[in-house]
N, C-alpha and C positions, 0 to 999 in steps of 0.2 A: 341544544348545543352538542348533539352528538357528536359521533364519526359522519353524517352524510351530509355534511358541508361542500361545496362546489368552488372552485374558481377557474375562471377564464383566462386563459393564455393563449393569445394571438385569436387564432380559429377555433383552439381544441378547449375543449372544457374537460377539467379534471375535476374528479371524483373519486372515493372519498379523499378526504385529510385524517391522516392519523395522527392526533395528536399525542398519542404515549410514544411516539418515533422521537427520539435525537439523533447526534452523531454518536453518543457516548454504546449506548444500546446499538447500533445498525449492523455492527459484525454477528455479534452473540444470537439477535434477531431473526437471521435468514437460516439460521442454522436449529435451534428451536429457543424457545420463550416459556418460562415456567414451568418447563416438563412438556411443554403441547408441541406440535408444529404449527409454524405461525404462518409460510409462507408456503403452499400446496403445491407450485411448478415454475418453472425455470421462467415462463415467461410472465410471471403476476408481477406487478408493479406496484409498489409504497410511496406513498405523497407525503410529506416532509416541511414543515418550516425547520430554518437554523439561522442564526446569527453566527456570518461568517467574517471574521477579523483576522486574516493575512495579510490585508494593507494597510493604506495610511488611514481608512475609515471603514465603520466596520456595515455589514451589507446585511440586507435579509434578505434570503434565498428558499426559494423553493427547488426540493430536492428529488429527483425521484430515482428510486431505487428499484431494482432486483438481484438476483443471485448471482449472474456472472452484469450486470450494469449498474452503473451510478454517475447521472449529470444533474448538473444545475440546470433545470428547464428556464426560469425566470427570474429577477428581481423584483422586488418588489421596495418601490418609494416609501417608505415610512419615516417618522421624524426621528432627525438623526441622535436627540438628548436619549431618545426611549432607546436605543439601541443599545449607545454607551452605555446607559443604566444596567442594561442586564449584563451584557461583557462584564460589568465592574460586580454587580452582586453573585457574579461564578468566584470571586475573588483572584489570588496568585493561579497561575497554571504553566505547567513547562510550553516552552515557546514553539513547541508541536504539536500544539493543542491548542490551537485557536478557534474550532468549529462549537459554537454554544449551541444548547437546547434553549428553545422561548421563555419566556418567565408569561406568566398569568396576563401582566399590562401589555404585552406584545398580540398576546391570542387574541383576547378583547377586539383589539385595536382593528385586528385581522376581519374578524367576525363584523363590527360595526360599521369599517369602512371598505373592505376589498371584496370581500367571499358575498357567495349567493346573488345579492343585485347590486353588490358594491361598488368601486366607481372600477371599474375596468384599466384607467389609463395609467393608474397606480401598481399596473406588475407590466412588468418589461421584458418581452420574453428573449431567453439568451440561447444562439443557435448558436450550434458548431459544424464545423466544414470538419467532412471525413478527410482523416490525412494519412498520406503514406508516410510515415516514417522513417528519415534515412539512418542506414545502419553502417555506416561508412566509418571513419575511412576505409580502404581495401587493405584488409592485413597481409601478410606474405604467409605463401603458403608452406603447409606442412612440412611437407617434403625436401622442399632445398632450404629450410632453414635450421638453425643450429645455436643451442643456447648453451655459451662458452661459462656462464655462470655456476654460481652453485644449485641445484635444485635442491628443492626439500621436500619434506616428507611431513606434510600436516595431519594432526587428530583427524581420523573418519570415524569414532565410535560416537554413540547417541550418550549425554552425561547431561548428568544434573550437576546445576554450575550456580554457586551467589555472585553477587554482586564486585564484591572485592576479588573474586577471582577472576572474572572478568576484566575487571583491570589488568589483574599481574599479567594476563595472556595476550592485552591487547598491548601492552610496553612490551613482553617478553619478542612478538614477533614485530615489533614498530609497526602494527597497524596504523592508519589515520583516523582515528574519533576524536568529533569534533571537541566533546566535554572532556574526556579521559586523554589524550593523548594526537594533542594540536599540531604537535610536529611530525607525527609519527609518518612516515614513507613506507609503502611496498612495492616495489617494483617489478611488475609484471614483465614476461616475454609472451607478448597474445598472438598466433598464429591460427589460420583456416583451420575447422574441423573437418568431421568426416562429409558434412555438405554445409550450404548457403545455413542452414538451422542452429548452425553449432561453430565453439569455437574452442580452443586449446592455449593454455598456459604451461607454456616447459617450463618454468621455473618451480609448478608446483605438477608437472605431469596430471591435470585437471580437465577434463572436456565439461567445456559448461553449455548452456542453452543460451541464443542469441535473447532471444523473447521467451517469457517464463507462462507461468501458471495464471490463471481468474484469480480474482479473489474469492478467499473459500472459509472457510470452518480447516481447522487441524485433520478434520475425520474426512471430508469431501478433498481433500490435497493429497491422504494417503490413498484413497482408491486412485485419485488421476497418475498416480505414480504408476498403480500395478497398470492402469489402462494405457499409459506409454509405452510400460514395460511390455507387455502384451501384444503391442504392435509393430516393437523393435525400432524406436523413432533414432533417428540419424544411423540408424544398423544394429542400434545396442539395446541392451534388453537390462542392464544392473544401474539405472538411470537412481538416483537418492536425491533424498534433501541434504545439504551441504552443512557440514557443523558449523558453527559460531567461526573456528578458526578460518577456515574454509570460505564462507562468504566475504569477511574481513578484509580477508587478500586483496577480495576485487574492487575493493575501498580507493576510491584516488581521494588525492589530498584535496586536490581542487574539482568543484563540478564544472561538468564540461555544457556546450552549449545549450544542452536541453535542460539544465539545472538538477542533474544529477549527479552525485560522486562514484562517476564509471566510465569506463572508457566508452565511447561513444556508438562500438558496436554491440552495446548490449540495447537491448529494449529501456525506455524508459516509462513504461507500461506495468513495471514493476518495482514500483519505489522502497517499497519494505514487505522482505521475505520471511517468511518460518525459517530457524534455523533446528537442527538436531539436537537441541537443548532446554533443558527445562530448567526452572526454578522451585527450590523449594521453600518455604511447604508451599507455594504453588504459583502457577503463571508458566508463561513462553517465551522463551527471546527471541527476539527477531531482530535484523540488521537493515536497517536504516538507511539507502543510499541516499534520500530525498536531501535528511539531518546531514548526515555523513556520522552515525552513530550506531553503537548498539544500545538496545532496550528491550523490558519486559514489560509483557501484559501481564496483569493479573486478572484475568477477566476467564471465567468457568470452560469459557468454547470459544477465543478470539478468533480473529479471522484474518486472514492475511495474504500476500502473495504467494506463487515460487519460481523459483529458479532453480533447474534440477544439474546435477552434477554426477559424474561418474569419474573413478580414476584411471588414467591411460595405461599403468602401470602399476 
């Protein structure tokens, strides 16, 4: 019952299944695992069960993983009480956390009837059509536009922040989070950047990044900074990760059609970023456009998106 268990999806056969994979472990993982490195090059791939409950019922999913990827390759039929069961023996979980690791009676089950000569017609393989993403609507440009409002001037340094503080900052500037502050509004003025990659808020003089960062470890997100940086992308070279306050702004109350909390010319390829803030005695925050929230890991090396920011001014 090792690692080299096999199953069949569609044409392809997968090999192995790791079964010490979850969701809980998959950030920390690509990054290293007990001191070691777990995952040798950008393009090795990790096979995956999870019990995924986002809907009205909960699925089991084969997942497959790498460093900059992560899809569900298949489904798989299992009976629906064993499913519920393990959902329910995770017990309470915040309601952004619905991705389970298997419990014991699910693996079995896997091994007995799917994997190796198991019955084939019990996984269901789930394809996805490459999409272009529309980043529309067309903002107005730079130059002939003009924000009669007050600008401000938000925190750019890197702080170690708790929890209650993060409150008072998210009321102090009406952020919108969804837990913390349900009403909260910020009202952006978004105009064209320096090109098609980039875009600008005069209300906080911000050029941000249309489409952001891979998902990455905290240590693989600061090299891709200097390797922006280094290239001069959209002309600039002082491109940062954005502080707490900073990403917050670009918080809308409501998600927009792609079911995220942003205006609609930002990528939605990046649902929750690293922000320039830490907790102590430990963790990361990161901001949440999926939620429409802020939150911390606490996890040794999370992993996360970005969305990089520089100030116009």
């Amino acid at each position: 019952m090792g690692m080299f268990h096999k199953v069949k999806v569609g044409n392809k056969v997968i090999s192995p299944i790791d079964w010490e994979m979850s969701p809980e472990l998959t950030f920390g993982t690509f990054e290293s695992w007990g001191g070691r490195e777990r995952v040798r090059n950008n393009n090795e791939r990790v096979y995956y069960f999870f019990v995924d409950d986002w809907g009205d019922q909960p699925k089991l999913c084969l997942m497959e993983r790498a460093v900059k990827h992560a899809k569900v390759v298949a489904e798989i039929k299992a009976p629906m009480d064993m499913m519920k069961k393990c959902v329910a023996e995770h017990g309470y979980v915040a309601k952004f956390e619905q991705s389970f690791a298997i419990n014991d009676q699910i693996r079995e089950w896997l091994i007995r009837n799917v994997l190796d000569d198991g019955n084939s017609t019990l996984v269901v393989p789930v394809f996805e059509d490459d999409e272009v993403e529309d980043m529309g609507p067309t903002l107005p440009d730079q130059k002939v536009s003009a924000f009669s409002g007050k600008a401000l001037r938000l925190p750019t340094e890197p702080v170690f922040i708790q929890e209650e503080e993060v409150v008072e900052l998210i009321k102090k500037w009406n952020f919108y989070d969804s837990e913390h502050n349900p009403t909260g509004r910020f009202d952006n003025c978004l105009v064209n950047g320096a090109d098609e990659n980039t875009v600008v808020d005069l209300r906080t003089n911000l050029m941000w990044q249309r489409a952001g960062l891979d998902i990455h470890s905290i240590r693989h997100i600061r090299k891709e900074i200097e390797k922006i940086n280094s290239e001069g992308f959209g002309g600039y070279k002082d491109w940062r990760m954005p502080t707490l306050e900073e990403a917050m702004s670009l918080m809308n109350h409501e998600p927009n059609e792609k079911t995220i909390h942003l205006n609609p010319c930002f990528s939605k390829n990046q649902p929750f970023i690293f922000v320039e803030a830490r907790r102590k005695p430990g963790g990361y925050w990161f901001v949440d456009f999926k939620q429409g929230r802020a939150f911390w890991s606490s996890g040794t090396i999370p992993g996360g998106f970005g969305r990089l920011v520089r100030s116009v001014v």
